[in-house]
VMD Tcl script that draws the C-alpha trace (Angstrom):
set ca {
  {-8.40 77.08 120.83}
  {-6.36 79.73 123.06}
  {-5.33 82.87 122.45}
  {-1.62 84.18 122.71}
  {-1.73 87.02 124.28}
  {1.07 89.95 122.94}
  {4.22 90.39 124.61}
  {3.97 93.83 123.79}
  {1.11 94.58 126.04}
  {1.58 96.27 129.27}
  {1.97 93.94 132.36}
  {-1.20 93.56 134.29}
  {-0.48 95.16 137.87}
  {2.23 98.18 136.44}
  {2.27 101.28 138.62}
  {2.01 104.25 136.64}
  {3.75 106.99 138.51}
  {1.79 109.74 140.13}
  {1.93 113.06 140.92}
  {2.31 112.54 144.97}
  {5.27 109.95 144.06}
  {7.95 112.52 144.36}
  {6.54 113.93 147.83}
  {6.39 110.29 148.91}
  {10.13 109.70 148.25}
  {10.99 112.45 150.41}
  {8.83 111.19 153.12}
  {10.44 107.71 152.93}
  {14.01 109.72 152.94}
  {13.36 111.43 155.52}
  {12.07 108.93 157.93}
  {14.84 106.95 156.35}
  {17.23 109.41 157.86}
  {15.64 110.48 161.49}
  {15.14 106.74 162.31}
  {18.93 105.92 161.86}
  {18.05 103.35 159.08}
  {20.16 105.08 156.24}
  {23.64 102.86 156.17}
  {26.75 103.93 154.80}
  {28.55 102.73 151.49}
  {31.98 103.43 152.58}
  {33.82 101.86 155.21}
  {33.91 102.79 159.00}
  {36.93 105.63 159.06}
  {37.19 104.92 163.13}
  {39.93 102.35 162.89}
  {41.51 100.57 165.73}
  {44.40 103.24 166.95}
  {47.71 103.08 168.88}
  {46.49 102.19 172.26}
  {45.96 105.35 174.54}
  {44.47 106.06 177.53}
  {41.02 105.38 177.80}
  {38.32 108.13 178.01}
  {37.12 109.83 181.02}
  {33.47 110.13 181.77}
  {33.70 114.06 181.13}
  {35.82 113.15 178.00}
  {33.21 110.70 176.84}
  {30.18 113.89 177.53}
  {31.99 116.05 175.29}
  {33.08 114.23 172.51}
  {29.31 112.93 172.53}
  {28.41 116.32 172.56}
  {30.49 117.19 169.69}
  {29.71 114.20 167.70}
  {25.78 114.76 168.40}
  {26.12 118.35 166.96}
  {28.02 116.53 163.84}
  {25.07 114.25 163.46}
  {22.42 117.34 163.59}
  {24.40 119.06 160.57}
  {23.96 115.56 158.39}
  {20.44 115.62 159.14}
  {20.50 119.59 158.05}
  {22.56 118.15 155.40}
  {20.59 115.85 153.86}
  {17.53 118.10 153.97}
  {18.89 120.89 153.07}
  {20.41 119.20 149.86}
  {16.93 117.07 148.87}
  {15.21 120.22 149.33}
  {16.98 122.10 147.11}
  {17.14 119.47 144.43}
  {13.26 119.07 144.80}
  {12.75 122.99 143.25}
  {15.73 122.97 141.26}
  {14.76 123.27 137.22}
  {18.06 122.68 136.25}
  {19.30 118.46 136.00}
  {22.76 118.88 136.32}
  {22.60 121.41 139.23}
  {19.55 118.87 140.78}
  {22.06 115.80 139.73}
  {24.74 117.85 141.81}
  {22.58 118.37 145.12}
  {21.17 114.89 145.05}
  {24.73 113.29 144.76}
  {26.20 115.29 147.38}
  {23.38 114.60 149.82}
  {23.90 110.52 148.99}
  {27.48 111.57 149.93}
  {26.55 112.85 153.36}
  {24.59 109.48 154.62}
  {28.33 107.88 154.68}
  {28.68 111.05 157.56}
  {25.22 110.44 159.16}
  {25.94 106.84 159.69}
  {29.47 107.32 161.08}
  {28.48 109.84 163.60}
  {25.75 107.96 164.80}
  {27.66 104.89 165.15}
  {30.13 106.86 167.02}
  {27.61 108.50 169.22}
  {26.55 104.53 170.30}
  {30.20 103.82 171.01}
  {30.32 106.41 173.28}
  {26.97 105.34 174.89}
  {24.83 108.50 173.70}
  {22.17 109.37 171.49}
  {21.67 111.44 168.29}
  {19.71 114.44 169.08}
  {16.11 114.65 169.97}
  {15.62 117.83 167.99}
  {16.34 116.02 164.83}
  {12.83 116.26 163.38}
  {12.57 119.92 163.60}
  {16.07 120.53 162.10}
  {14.93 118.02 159.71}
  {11.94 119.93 158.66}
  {13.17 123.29 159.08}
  {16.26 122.59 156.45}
  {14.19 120.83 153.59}
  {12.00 124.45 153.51}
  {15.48 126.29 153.52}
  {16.71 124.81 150.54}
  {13.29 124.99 148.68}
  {14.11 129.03 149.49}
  {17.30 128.79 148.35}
  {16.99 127.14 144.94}
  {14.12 129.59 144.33}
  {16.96 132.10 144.09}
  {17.78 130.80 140.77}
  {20.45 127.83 139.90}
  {24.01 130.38 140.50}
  {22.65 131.03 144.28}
  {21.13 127.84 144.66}
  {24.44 125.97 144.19}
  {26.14 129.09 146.33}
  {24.21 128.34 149.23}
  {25.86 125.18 149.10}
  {29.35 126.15 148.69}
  {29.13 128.40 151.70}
  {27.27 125.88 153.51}
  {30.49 123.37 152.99}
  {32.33 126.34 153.94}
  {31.21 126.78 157.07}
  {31.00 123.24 158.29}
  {34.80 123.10 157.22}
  {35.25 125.86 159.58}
  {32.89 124.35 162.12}
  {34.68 120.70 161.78}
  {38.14 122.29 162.56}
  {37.15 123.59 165.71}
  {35.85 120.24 166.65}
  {39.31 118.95 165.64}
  {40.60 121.64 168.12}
  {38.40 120.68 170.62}
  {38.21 116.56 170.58}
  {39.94 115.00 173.49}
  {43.70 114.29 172.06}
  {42.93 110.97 172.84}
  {39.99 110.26 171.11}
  {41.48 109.17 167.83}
  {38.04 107.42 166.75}
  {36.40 110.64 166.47}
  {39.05 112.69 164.77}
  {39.22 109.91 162.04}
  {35.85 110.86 161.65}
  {35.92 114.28 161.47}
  {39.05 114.61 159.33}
  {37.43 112.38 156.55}
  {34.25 114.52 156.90}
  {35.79 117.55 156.44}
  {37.86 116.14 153.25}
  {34.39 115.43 151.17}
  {32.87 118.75 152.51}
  {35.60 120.31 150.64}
  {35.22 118.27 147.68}
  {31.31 118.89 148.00}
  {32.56 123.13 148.21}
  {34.84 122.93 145.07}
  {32.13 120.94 143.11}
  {29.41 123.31 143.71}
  {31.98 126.05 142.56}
  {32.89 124.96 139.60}
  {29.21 124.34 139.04}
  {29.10 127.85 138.57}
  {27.88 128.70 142.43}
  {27.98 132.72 142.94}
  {29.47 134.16 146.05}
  {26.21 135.07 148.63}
  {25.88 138.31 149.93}
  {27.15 139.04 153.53}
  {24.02 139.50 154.82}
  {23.13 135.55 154.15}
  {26.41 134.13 155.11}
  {25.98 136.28 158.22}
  {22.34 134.92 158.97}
  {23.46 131.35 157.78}
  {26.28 131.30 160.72}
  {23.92 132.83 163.23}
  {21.38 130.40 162.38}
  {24.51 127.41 162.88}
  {25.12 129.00 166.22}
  {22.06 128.29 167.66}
  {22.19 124.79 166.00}
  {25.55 124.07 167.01}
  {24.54 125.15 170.95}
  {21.40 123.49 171.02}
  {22.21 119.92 169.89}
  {25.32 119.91 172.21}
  {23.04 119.02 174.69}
  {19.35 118.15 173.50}
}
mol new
graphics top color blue
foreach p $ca { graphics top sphere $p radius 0.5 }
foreach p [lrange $ca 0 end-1] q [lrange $ca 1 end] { graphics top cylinder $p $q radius 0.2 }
display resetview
């Protein structure tokens, strides 16, 4: 004679979830992100343009350039972002942050698809900015949920203002890379506004100050390396 066994009884190799889980998901995410595997869930925004004259090779280094230092900023983003959702307390603020940095793999993929079109490479510094942004935004959401979610609105701020002088600066006839940027700097506003009306607090000039001093050297730095 057999016995049934009970459907209600738990299945026989289930996982229960342990405490190192949540420090392994950021592990995966982050060698999702610095080995180029995370894929975008929008479409390419670099559609085929007007014909026009075809880069030069000095054309091609600085648009790379420029593209390379937009790629280092997704990387900061999406660090920066997981970071401070992994000490946030607060769900909806933690909801917020982990949305927007989904939001910004859309940006990491496009600029490093753009950086292969223009036969270069994303930075090799990525690791360290990597690193050095996830223990930012632990700091910053240790400031309490109205900071936490103001770091982030003057974080979109500045890359606005850091994406308009790439507009600026592009080669007028690289329309594939100011498709880019223009649709970048469209959700970093949206991503500013959200974290706003979140109830994100103006920082003090001091921060803002350090945070664009800390961009600068960013900004220089991946230009090249």
């Amino acid at each position: 004679m057999s016995v049934a066994s009970s459907p209600a009884g738990p299945a026989p190799f289930a996982r229960r979830r342990g405490p190192l889980d949540p420090l392994f998901a950021e592990v995966d995410r982050a060698l999702r992100v610095l080995s180029g595997a995370a894929a975008s869930s929008r479409p390419y925004p670099a559609q085929a343009a007007d014909p026009a004259p075809p880069l030069t090779d000095q054309q091609k280094r600085h648009a790379a350039g420029l593209m390379r230092v937009n790629h280092v900023g997704e990387v900061c983003a999406q660090a920066l972002y997981r970071g401070q959702a992994a000490a946030c307390r607060e769900a909806p603020a933690r909801d917020l942050l982990r949305r927007a940095a989904a939001e910004e793999v859309d940006h990491l993929a496009w600029c490093a698809q753009r950086l292969e079109e223009l036969g270069s490479r994303p930075s090799l510094l990525n690791p360290l900015w990597y690193a050095g942004s996830f223990a930012l935004g632990v700091l910053a959401s240790r400031a309490g949920t109205p900071r936490n979610l103001g770091f982030m609105a003057e974080t979109e701020r500045q890359v606005e203002a850091h994406l308009d002088g790439h507009l600026r600066s592009l080669p007028e006839t690289d329309e594939r890379s100011r498709q880019i940027v223009r649709q970048m700097k469209e959700d970093e506003a949206q991503h500013r506004t959200s974290a706003e009306e979140a109830g994100g607090v103006p920082l003090p000039a001091p921060v803002r100050g350090a945070m664009r001093a800390m961009s600068r050297v960013m900004t220089s730095t991946a230009y090249w390396i």
